[in-house]
C-alpha positions as CSV (number, residue, x, y, z in Angstrom):
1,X,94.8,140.7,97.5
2,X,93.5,139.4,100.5
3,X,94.0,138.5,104.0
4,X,93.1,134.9,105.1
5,X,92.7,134.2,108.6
6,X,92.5,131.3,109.2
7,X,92.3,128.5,112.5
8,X,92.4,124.7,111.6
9,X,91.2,121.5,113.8
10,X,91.5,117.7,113.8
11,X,88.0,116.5,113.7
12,X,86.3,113.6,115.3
13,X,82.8,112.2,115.9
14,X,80.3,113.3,113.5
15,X,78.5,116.0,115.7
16,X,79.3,118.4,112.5
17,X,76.7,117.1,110.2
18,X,73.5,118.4,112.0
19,X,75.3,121.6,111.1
20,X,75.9,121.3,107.0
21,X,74.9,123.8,105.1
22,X,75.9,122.8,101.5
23,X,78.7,120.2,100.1
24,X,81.2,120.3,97.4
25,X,83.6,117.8,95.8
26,X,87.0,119.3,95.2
27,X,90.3,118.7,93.5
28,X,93.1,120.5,93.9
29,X,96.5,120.3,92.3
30,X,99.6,122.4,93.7
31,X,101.9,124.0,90.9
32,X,104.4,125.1,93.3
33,X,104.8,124.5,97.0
34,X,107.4,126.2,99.1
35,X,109.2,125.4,102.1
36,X,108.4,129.3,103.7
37,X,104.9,128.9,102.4
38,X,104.0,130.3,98.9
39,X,102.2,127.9,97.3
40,X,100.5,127.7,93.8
41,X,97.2,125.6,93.4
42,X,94.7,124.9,91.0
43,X,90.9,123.9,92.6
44,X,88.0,122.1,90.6
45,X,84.9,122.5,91.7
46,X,83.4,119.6,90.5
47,X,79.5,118.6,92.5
48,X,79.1,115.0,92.4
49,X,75.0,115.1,92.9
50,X,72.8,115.0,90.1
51,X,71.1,117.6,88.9
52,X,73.9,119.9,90.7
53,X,75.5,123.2,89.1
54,X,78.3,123.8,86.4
55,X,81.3,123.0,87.1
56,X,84.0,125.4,88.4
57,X,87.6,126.5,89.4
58,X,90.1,128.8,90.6
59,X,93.6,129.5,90.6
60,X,94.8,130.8,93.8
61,X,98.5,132.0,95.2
62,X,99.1,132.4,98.8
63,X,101.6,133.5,101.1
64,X,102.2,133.1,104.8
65,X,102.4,136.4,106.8
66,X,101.7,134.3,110.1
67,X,100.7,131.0,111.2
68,X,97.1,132.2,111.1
69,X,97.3,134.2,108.7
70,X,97.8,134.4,104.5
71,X,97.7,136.4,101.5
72,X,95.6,135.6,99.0
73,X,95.0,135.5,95.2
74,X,92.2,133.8,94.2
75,X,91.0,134.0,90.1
76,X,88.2,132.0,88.9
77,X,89.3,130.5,86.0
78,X,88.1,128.3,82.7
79,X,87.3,124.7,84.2
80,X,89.0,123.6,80.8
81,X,92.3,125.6,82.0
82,X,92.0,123.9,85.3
83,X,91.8,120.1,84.1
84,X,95.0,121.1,82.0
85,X,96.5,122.5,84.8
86,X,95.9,119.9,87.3
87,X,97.5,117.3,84.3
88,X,100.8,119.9,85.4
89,X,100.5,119.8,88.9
90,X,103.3,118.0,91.0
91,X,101.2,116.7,93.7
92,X,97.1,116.5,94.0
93,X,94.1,115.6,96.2
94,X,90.6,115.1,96.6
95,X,88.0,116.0,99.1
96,X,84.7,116.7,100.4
97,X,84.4,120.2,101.6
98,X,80.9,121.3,103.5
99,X,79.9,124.2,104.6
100,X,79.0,124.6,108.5
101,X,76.4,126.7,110.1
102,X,78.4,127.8,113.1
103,X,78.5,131.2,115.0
104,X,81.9,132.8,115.1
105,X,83.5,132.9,111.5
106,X,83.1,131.4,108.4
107,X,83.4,127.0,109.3
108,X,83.6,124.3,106.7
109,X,85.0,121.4,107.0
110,X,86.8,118.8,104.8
111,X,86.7,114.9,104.6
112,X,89.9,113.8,102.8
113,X,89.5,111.1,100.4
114,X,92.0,108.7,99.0
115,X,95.6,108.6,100.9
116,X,94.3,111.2,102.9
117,X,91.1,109.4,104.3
118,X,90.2,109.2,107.1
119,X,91.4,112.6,108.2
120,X,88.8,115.3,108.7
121,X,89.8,119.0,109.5
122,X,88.0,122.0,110.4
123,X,88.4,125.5,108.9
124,X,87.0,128.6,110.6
125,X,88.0,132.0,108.8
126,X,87.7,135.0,111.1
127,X,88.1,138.6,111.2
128,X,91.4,139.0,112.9
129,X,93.9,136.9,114.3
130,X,93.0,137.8,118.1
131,X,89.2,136.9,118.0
132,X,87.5,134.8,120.5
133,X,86.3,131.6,119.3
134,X,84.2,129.1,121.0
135,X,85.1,125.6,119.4
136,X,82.3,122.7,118.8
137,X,83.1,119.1,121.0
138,X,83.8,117.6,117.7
139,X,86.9,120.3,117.2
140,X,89.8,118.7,119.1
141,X,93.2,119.4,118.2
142,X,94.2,122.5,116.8
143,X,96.5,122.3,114.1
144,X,96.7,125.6,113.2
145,X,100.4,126.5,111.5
146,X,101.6,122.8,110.8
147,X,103.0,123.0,107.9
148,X,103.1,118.8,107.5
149,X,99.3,119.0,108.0
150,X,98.7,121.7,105.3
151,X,96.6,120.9,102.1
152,X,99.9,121.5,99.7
153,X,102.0,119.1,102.3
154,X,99.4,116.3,102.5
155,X,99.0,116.0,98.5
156,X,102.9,115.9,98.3
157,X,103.1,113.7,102.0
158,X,99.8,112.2,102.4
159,X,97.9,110.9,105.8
160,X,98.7,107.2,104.8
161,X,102.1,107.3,104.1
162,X,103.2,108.7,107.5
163,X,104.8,106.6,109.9
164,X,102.5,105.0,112.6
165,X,104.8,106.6,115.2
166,X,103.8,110.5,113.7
167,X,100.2,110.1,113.0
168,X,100.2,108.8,116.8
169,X,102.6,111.5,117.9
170,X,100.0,114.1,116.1
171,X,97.2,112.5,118.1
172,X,98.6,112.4,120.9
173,X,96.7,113.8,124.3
174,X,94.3,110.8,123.9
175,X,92.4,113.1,121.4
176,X,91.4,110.9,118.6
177,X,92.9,108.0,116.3
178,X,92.7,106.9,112.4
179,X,89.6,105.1,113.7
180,X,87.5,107.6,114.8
181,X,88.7,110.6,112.9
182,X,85.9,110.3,110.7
């Protein structure tokens, strides 16, 4: 097992791509998705580009401990296993995931596509809940801990199905709207 740490950010602007590092096109299907957290998901790795590597996947558990924190299991797992599995899964979605170059953690960020675009959040995994972090312009809302904007809640709830009046009330702070999200 493992200890995710983890801090999540609305993005907005495009500042973040002078900063990727590689890109990946993912799918992932939740199995189970519980109200205090544990959640269930199959992930396909699946590269869009030509020419780009072998597919692959990964069947991962976690749990909350805290808001910015998780237990993990993560298995990599036969990409055949994980189509079948994703066929099972109660709620899905799709995404763009890119790795950043960015000092303070591990950053990557993903573009949500289908019912879920236009939203754009940034992921930072750090060392320990407590560490400093200096955030990029392009990072605006933290949105660390809300459980509506969690990967498992936006496949079951996605982006486009929310009520004008929440997405707004989630914005709020003049931060950013659907149009410049992305």
């Amino acid at each position: 097992m493992a200890l995710e740490i983890e801090r999540r950010f609305l993005v907005r602007g495009a500042g973040w791509k002078e900063h990727i590092l590689w890109r990946q096109h993912l799918c992932q299907g939740y199995l189970q998705a519980s109200a205090d957290g544990v959640t269930v998901r199959v992930r396909l790795e699946d590269e869009r580009d030509e020419g780009a590597k072998a597919a692959r996947a990964w069947l991962t558990l976690k749990a909350t401990v805290t808001a910015v924190t998780r237990a993990e299991f993560e298995y990599e797992i036969p990409v055949a296993d994980a189509r079948q599995l994703l066929g099972l899964a109660s709620a899905s979605l799709h995404k763009e995931r890119y790795g950043l170059d960015l000092p303070g953690g591990e950053w990557v960020l993903d573009v949500f596509e289908g019912e879920n675009s236009p939203l754009v959040v940034a992921e930072v995994e750090l060392e320990r809940e407590e560490q400093a972090l200096v955030l990029p312009p392009w990072c605006h809302r933290e949105i660390t801990g809300l459980g509506e904007l969690s990967n498992a809640a936006l496949a079951r709830r996605p982006w486009s199905c929310w009520p004008e009046a929440d997405r707004q009330s989630l914005l709020a702070d003049g931060l950013c709207n659907d149009s410049d999200i992305s």
